[in-house]
N, CA, C and O atoms as a GROMACS GRO file, in nm:
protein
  532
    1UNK      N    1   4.370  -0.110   5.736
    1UNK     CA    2   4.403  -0.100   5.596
    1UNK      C    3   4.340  -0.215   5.518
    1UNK      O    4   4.274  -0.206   5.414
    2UNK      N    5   4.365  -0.307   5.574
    2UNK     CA    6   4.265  -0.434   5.493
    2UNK      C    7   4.116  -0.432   5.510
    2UNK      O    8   4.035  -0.492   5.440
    3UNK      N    9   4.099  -0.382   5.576
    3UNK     CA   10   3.892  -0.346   5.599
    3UNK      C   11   3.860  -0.247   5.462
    3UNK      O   12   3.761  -0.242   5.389
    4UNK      N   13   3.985  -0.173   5.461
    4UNK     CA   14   3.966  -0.043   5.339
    4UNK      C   15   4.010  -0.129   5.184
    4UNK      O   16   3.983  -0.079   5.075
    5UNK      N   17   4.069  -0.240   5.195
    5UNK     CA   18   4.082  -0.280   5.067
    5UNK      C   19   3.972  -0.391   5.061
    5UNK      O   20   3.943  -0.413   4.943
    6UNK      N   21   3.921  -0.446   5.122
    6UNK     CA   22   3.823  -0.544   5.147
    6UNK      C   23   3.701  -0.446   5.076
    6UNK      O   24   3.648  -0.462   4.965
    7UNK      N   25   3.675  -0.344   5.174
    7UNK     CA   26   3.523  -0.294   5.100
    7UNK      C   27   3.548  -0.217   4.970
    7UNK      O   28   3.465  -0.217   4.880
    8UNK      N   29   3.679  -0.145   4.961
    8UNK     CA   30   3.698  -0.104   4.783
    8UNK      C   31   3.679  -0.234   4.725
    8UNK      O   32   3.598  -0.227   4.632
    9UNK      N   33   3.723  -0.348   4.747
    9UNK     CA   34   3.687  -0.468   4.621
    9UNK      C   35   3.604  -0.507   4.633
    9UNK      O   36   3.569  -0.565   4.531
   10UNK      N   37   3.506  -0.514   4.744
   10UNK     CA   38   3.359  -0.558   4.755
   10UNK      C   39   3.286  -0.447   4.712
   10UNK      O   40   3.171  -0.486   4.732
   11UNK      N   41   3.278  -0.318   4.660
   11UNK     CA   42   3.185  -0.206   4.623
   11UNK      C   43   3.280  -0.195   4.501
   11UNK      O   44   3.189  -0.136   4.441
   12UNK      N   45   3.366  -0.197   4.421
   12UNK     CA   46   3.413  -0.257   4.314
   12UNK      C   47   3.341  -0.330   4.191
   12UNK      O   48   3.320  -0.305   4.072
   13UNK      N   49   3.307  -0.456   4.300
   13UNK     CA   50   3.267  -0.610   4.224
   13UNK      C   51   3.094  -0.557   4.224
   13UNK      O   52   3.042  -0.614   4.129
   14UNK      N   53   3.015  -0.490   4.279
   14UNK     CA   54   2.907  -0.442   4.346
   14UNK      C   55   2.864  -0.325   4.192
   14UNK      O   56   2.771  -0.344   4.113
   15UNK      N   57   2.926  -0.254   4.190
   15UNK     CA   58   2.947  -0.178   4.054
   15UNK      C   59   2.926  -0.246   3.914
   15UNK      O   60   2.835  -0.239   3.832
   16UNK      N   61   3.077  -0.332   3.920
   16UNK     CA   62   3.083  -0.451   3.767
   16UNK      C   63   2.907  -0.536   3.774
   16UNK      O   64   2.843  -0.551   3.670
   17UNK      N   65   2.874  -0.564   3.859
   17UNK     CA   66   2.792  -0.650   3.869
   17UNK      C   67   2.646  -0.604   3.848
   17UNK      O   68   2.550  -0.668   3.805
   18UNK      N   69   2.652  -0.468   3.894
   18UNK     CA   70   2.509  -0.361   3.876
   18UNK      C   71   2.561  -0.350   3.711
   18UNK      O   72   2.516  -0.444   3.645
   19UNK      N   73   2.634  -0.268   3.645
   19UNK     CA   74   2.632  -0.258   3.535
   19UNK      C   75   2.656  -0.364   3.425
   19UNK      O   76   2.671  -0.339   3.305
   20UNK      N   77   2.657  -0.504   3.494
   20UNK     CA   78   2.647  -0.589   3.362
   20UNK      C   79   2.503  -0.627   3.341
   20UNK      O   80   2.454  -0.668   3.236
   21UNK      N   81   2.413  -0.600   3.509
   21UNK     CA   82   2.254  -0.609   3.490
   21UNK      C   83   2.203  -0.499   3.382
   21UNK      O   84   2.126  -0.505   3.286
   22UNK      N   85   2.261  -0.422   3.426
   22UNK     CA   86   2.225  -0.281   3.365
   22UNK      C   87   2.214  -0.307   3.183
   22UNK      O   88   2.132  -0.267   3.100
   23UNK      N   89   2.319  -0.381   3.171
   23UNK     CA   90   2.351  -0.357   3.022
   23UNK      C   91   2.237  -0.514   2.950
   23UNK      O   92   2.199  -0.537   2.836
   24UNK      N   93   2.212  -0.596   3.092
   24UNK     CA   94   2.149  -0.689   3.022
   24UNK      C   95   2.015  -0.693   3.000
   24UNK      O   96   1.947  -0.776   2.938
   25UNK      N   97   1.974  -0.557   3.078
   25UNK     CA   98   1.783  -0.516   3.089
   25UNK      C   99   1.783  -0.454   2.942
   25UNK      O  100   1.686  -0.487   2.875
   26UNK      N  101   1.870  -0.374   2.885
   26UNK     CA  102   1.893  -0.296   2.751
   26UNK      C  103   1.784  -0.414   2.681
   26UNK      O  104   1.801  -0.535   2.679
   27UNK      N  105   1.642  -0.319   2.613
   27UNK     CA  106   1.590  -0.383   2.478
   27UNK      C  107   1.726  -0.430   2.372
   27UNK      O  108   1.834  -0.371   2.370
   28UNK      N  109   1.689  -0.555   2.285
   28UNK     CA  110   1.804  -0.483   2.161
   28UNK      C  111   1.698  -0.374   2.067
   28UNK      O  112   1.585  -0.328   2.082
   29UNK      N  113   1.783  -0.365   1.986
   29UNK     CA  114   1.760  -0.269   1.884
   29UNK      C  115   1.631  -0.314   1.785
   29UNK      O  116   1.627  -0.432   1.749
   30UNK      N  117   1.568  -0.258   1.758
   30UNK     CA  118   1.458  -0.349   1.627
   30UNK      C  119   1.501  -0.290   1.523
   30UNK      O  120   1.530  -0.175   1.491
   31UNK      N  121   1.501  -0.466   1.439
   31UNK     CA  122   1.534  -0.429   1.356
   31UNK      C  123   1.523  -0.377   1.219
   31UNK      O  124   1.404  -0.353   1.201
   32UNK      N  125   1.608  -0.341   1.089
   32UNK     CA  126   1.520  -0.213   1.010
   32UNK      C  127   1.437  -0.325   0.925
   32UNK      O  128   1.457  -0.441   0.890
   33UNK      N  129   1.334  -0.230   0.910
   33UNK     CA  130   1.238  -0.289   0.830
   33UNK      C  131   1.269  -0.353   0.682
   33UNK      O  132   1.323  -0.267   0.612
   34UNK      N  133   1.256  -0.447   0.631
   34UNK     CA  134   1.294  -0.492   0.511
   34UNK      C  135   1.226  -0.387   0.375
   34UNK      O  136   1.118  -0.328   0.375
   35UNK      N  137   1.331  -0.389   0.266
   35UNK     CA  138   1.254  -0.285   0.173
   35UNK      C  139   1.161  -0.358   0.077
   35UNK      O  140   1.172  -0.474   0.038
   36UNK      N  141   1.061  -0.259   0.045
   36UNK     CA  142   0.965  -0.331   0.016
   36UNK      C  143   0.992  -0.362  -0.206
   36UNK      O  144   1.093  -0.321  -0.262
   37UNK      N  145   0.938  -0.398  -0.242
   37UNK     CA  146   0.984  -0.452  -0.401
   37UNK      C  147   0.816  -0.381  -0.455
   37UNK      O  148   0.719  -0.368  -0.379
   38UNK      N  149   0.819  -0.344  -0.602
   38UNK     CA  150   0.709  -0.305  -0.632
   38UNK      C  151   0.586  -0.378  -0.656
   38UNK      O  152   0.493  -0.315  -0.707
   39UNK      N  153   0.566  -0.531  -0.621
   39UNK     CA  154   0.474  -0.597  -0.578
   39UNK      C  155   0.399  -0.612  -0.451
   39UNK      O  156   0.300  -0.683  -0.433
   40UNK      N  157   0.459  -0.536  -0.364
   40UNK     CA  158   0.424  -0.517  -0.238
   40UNK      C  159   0.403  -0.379  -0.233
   40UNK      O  160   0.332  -0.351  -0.136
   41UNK      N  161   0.441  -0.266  -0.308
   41UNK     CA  162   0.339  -0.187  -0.308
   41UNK      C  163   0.217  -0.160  -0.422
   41UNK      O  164   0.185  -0.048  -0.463
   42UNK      N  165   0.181  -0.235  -0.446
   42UNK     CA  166   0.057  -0.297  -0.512
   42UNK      C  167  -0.042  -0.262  -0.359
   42UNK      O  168  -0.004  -0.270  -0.242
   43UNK      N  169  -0.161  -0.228  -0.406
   43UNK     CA  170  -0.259  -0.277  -0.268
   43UNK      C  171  -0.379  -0.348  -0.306
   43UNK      O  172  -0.442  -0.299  -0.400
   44UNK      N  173  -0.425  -0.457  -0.250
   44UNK     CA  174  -0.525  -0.498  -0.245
   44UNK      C  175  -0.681  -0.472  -0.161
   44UNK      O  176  -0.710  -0.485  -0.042
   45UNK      N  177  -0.766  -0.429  -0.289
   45UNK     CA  178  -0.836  -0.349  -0.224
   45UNK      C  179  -1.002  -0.402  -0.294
   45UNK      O  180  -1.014  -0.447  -0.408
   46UNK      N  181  -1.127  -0.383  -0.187
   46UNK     CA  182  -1.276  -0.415  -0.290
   46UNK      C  183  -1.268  -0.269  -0.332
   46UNK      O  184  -1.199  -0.178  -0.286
   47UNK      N  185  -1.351  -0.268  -0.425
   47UNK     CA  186  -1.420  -0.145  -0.499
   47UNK      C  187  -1.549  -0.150  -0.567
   47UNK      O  188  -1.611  -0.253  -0.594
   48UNK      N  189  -1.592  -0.010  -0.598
   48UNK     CA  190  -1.684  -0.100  -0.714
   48UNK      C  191  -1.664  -0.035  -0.875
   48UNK      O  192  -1.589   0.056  -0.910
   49UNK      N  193  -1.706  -0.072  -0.911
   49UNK     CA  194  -1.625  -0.113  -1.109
   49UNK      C  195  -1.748  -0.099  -1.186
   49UNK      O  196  -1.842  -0.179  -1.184
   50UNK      N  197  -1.739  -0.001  -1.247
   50UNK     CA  198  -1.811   0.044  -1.358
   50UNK      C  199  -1.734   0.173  -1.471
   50UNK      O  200  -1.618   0.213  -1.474
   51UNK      N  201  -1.834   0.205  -1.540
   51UNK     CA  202  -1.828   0.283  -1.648
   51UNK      C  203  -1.822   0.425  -1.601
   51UNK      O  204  -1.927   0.488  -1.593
   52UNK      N  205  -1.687   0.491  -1.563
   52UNK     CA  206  -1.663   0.676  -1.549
   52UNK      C  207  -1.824   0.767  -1.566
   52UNK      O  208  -1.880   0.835  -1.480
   53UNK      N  209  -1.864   0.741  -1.702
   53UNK     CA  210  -1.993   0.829  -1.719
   53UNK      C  211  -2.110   0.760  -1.690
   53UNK      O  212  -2.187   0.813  -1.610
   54UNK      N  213  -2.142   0.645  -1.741
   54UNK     CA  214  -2.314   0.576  -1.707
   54UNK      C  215  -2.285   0.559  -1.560
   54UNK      O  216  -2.359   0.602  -1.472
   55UNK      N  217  -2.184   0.500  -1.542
   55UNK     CA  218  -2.181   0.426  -1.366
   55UNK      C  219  -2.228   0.542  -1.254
   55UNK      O  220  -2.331   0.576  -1.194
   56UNK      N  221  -2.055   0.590  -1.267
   56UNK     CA  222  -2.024   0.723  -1.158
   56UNK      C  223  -2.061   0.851  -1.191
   56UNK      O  224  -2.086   0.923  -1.094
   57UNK      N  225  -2.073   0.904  -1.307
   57UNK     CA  226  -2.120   1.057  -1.366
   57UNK      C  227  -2.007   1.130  -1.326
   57UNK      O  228  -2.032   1.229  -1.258
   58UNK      N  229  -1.894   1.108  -1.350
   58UNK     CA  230  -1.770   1.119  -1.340
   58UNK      C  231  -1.693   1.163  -1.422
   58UNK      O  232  -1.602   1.235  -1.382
   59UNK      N  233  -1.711   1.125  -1.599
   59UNK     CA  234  -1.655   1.175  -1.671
   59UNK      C  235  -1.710   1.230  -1.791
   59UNK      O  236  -1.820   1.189  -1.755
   60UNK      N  237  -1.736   1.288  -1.906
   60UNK     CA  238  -1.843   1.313  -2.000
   60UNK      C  239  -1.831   1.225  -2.088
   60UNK      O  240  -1.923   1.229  -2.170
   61UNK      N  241  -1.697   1.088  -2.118
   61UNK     CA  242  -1.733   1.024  -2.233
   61UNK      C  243  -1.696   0.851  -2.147
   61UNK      O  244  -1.629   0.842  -2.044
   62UNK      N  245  -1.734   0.779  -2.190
   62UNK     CA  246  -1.747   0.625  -2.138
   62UNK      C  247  -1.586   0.611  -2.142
   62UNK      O  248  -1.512   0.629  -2.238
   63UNK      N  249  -1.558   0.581  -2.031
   63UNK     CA  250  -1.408   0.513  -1.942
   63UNK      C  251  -1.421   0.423  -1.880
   63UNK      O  252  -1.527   0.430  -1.818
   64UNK      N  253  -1.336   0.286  -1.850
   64UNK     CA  254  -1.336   0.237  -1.762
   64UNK      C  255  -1.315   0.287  -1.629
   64UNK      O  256  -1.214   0.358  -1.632
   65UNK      N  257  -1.375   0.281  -1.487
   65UNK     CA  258  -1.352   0.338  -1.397
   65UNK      C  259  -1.385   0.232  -1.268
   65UNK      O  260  -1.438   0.123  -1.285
   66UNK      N  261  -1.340   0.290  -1.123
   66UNK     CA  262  -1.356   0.204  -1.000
   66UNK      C  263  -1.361   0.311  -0.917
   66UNK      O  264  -1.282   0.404  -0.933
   67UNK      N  265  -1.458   0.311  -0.815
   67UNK     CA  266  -1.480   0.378  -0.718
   67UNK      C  267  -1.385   0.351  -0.551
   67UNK      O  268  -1.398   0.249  -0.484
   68UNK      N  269  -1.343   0.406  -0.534
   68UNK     CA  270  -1.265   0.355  -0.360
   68UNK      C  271  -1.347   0.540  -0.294
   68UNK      O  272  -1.352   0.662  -0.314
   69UNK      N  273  -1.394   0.427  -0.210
   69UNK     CA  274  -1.436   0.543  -0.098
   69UNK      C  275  -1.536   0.640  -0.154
   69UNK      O  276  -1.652   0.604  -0.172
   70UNK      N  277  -1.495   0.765  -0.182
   70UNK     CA  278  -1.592   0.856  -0.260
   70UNK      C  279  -1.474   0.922  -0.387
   70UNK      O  280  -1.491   1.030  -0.442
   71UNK      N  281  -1.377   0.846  -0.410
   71UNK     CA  282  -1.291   0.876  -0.528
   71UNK      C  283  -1.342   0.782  -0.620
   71UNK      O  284  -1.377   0.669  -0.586
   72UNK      N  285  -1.351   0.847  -0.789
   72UNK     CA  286  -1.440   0.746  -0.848
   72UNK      C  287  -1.238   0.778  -0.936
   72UNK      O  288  -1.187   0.890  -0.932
   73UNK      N  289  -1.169   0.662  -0.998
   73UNK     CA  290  -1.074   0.668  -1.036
   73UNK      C  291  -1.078   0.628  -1.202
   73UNK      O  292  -1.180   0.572  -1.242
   74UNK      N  293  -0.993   0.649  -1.279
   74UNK     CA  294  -0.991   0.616  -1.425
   74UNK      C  295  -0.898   0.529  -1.439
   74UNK      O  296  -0.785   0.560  -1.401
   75UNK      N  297  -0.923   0.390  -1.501
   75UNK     CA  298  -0.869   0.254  -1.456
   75UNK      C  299  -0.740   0.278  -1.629
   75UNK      O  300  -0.767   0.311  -1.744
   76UNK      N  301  -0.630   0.248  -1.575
   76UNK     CA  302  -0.512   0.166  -1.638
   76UNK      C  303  -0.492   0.079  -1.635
   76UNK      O  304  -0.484   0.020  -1.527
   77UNK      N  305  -0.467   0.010  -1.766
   77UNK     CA  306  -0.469  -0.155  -1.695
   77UNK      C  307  -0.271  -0.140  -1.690
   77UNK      O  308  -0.191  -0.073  -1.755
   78UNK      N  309  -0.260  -0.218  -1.603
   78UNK     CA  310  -0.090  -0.255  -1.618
   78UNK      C  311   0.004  -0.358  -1.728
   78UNK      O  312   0.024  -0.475  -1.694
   79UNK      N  313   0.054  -0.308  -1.855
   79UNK     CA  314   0.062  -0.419  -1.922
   79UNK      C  315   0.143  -0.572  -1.889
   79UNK      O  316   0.184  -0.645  -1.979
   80UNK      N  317   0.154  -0.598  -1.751
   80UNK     CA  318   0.173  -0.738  -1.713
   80UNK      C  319   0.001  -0.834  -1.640
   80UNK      O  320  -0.016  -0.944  -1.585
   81UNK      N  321  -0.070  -0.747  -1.670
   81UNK     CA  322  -0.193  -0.783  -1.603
   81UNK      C  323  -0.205  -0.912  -1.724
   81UNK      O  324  -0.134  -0.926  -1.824
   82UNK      N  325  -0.324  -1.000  -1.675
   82UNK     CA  326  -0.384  -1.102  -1.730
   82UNK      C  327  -0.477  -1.037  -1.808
   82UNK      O  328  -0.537  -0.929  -1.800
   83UNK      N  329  -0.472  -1.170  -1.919
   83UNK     CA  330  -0.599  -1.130  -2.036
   83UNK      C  331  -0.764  -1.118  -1.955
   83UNK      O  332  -0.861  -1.054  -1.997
   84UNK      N  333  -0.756  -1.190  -1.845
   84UNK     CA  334  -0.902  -1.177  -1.803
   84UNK      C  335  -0.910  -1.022  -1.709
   84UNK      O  336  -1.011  -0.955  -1.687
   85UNK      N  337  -0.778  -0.996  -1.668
   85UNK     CA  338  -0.834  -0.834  -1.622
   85UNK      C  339  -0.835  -0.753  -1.719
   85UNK      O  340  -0.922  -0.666  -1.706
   86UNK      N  341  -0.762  -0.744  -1.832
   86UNK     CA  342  -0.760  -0.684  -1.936
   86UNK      C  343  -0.911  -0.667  -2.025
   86UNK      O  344  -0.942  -0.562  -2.082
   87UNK      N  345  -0.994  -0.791  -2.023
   87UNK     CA  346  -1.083  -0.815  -2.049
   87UNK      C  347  -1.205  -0.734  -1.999
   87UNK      O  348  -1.282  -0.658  -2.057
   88UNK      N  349  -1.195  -0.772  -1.885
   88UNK     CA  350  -1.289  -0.692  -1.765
   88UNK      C  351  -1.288  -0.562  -1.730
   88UNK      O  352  -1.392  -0.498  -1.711
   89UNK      N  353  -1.190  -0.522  -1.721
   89UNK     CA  354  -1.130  -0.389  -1.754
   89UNK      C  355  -1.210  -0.307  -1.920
   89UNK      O  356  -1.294  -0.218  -1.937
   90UNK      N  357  -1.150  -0.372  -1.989
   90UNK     CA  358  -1.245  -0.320  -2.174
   90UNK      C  359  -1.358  -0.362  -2.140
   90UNK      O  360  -1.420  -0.309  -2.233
   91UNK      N  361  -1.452  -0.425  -2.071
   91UNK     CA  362  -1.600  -0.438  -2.078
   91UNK      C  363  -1.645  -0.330  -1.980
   91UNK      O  364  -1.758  -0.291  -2.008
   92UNK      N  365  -1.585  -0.262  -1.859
   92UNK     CA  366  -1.609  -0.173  -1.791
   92UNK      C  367  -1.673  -0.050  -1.872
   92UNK      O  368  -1.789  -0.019  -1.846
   93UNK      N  369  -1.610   0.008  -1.954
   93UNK     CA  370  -1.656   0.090  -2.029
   93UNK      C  371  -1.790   0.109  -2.120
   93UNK      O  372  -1.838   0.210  -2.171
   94UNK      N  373  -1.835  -0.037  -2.121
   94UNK     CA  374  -1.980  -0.029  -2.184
   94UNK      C  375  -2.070  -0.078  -2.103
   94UNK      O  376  -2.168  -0.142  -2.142
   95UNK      N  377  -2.045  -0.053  -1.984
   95UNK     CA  378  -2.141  -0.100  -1.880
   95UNK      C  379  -2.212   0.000  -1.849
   95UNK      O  380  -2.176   0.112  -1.813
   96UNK      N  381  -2.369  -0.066  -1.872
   96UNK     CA  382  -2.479   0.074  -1.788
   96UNK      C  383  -2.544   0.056  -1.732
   96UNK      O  384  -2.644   0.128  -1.730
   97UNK      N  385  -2.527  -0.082  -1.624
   97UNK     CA  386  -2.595  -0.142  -1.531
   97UNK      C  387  -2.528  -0.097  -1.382
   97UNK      O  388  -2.422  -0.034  -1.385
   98UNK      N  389  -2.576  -0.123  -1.279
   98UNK     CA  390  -2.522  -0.084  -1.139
   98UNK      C  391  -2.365  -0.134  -1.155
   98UNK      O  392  -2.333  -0.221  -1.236
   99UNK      N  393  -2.258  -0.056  -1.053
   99UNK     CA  394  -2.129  -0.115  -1.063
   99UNK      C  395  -2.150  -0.275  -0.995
   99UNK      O  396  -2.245  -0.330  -0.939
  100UNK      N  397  -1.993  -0.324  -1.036
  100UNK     CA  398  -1.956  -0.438  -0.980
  100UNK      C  399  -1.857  -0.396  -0.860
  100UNK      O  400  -1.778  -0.304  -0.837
  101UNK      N  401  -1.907  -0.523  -0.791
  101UNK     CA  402  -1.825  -0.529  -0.674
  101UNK      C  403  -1.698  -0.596  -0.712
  101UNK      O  404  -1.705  -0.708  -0.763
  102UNK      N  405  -1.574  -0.536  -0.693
  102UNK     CA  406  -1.447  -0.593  -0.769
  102UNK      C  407  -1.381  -0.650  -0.632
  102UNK      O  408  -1.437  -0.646  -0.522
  103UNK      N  409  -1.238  -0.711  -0.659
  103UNK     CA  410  -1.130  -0.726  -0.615
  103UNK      C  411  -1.003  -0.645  -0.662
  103UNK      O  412  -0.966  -0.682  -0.773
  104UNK      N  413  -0.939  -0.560  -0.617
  104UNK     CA  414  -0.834  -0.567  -0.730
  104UNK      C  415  -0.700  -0.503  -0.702
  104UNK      O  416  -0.698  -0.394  -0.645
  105UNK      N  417  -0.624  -0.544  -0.727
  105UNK     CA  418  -0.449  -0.484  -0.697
  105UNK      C  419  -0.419  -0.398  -0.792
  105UNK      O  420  -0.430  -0.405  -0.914
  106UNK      N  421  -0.373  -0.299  -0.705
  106UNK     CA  422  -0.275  -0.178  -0.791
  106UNK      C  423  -0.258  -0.041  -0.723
  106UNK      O  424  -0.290  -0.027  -0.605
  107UNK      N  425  -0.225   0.025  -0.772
  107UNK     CA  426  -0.225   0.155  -0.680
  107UNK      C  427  -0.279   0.271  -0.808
  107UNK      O  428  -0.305   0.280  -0.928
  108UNK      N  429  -0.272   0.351  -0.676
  108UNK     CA  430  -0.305   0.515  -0.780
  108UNK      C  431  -0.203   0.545  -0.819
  108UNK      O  432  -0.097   0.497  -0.780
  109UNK      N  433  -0.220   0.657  -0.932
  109UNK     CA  434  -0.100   0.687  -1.012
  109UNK      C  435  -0.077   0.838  -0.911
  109UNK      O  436  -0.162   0.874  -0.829
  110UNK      N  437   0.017   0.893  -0.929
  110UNK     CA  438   0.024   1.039  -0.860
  110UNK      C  439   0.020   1.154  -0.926
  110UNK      O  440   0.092   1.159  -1.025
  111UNK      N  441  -0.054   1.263  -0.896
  111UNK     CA  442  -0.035   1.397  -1.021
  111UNK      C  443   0.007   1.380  -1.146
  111UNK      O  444  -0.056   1.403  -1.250
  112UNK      N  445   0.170   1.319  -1.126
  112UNK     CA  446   0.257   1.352  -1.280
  112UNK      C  447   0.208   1.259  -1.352
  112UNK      O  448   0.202   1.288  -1.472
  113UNK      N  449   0.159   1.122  -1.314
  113UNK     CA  450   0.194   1.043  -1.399
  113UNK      C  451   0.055   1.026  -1.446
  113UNK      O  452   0.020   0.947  -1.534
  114UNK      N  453  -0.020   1.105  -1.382
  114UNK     CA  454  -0.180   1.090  -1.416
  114UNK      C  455  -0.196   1.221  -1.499
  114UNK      O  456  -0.303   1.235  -1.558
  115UNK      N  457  -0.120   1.300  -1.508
  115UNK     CA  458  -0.122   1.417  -1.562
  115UNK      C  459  -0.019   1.380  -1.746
  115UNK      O  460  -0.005   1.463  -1.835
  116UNK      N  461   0.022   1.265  -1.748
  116UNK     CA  462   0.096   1.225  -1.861
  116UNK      C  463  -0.008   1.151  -1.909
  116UNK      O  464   0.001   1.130  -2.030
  117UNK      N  465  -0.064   1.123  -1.877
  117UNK     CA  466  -0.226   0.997  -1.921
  117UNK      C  467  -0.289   1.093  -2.018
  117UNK      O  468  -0.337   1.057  -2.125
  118UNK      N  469  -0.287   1.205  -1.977
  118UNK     CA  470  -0.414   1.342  -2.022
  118UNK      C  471  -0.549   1.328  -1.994
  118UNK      O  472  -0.580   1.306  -1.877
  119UNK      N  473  -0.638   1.337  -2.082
  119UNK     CA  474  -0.766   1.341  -2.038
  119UNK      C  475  -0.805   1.436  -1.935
  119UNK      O  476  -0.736   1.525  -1.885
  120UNK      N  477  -0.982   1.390  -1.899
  120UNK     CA  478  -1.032   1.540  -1.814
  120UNK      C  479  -1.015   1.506  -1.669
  120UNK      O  480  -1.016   1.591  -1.580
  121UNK      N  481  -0.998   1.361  -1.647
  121UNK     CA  482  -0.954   1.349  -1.522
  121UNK      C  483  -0.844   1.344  -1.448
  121UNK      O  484  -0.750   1.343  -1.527
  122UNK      N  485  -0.795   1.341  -1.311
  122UNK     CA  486  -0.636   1.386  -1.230
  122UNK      C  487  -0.654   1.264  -1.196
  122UNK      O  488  -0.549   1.203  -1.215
  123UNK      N  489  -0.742   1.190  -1.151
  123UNK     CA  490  -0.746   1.034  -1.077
  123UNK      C  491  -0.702   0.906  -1.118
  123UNK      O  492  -0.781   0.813  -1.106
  124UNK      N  493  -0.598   0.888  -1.162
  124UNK     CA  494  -0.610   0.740  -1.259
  124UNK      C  495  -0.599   0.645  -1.126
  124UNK      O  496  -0.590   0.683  -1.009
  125UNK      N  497  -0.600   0.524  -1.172
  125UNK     CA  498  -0.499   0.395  -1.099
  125UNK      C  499  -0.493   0.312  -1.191
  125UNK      O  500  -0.558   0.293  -1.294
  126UNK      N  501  -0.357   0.234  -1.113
  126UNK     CA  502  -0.311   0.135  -1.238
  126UNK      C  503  -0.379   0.043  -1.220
  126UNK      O  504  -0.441   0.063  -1.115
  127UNK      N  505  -0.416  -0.092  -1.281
  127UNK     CA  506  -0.471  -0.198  -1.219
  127UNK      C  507  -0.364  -0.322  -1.278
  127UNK      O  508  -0.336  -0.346  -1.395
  128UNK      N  509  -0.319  -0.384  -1.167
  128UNK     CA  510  -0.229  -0.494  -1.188
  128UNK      C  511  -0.341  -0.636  -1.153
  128UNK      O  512  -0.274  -0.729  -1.108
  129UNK      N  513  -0.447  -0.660  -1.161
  129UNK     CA  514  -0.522  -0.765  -1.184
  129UNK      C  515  -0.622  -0.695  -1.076
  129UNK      O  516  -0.607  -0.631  -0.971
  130UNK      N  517  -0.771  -0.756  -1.184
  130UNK     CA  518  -0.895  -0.748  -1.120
  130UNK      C  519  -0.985  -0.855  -1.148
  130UNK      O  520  -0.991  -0.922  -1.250
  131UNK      N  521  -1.049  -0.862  -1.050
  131UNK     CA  522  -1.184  -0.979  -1.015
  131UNK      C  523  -1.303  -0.941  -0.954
  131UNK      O  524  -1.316  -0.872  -0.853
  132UNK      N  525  -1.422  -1.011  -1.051
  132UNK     CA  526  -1.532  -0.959  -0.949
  132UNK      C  527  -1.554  -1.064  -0.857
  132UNK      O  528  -1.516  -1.181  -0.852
  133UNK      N  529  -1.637  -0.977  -0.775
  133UNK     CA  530  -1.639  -1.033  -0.592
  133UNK      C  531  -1.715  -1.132  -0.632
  133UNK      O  532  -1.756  -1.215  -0.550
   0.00000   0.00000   0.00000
């Protein structure tokens, strides 16, 4: 009878002891991603920066515009932007020399809100500050 209570408490303790390994191999959890604020979805991106019609042949009347990829976009400026993107931005439009190579933060606008802009184009983006390269 004591051999039988001996190995129940030794295969017992054998158990507790496997499952506290068990529970201590457990990854923790990762954790949730922090939310992001609308300065962080801003993107920083090169482009190149010229005039919608002389530049890109993009639009039929002179716009400011920026090319990403093979999207040629119709530039908004953001009204917290600086006077020098603001600047650069209004000289875009009378440019009829090759584009500039830019810097610049902001995002695209989406359907609706590019579709509230009017005009002949669907493409806007906002621009929250630009620089040439």
């Amino acid at each position: 009878m004591n051999r039988i209570l001996i190995a129940a408490s030794l295969f017992s303790l054998c158990l507790a002891v496997t499952g506290l390994r068990a529970e201590d191999v457990k990854p923790a959890p990762n954790p949730a991603p922090a939310k992001s604020d609308d300065a962080t979805k801003s993107e920083i991106q090169k482009a190149l920066a010229g005039c919608s019609h002389c530049t890109f042949n993009a639009t039929k009347q002179c716009m400011p515009a920026i090319k990403l990829g093979e999207t040629v976009f119709v530039v908004k400026v953001d009204e917290k932007a600086s006077e020098a993107t603001k600047k650069l931005v209004a000289s875009l439009a009378e440019m009829k020399e090759p584009p500039k190579h830019v810097v610049i933060k902001g995002k695209a606008l989406d359907e609706k809100a590019a579709a509230a802009l009017g005009g002949e184009t669907k493409s806007y983006y906002e621009i929250g500050e630009m620089s040439v390269e």
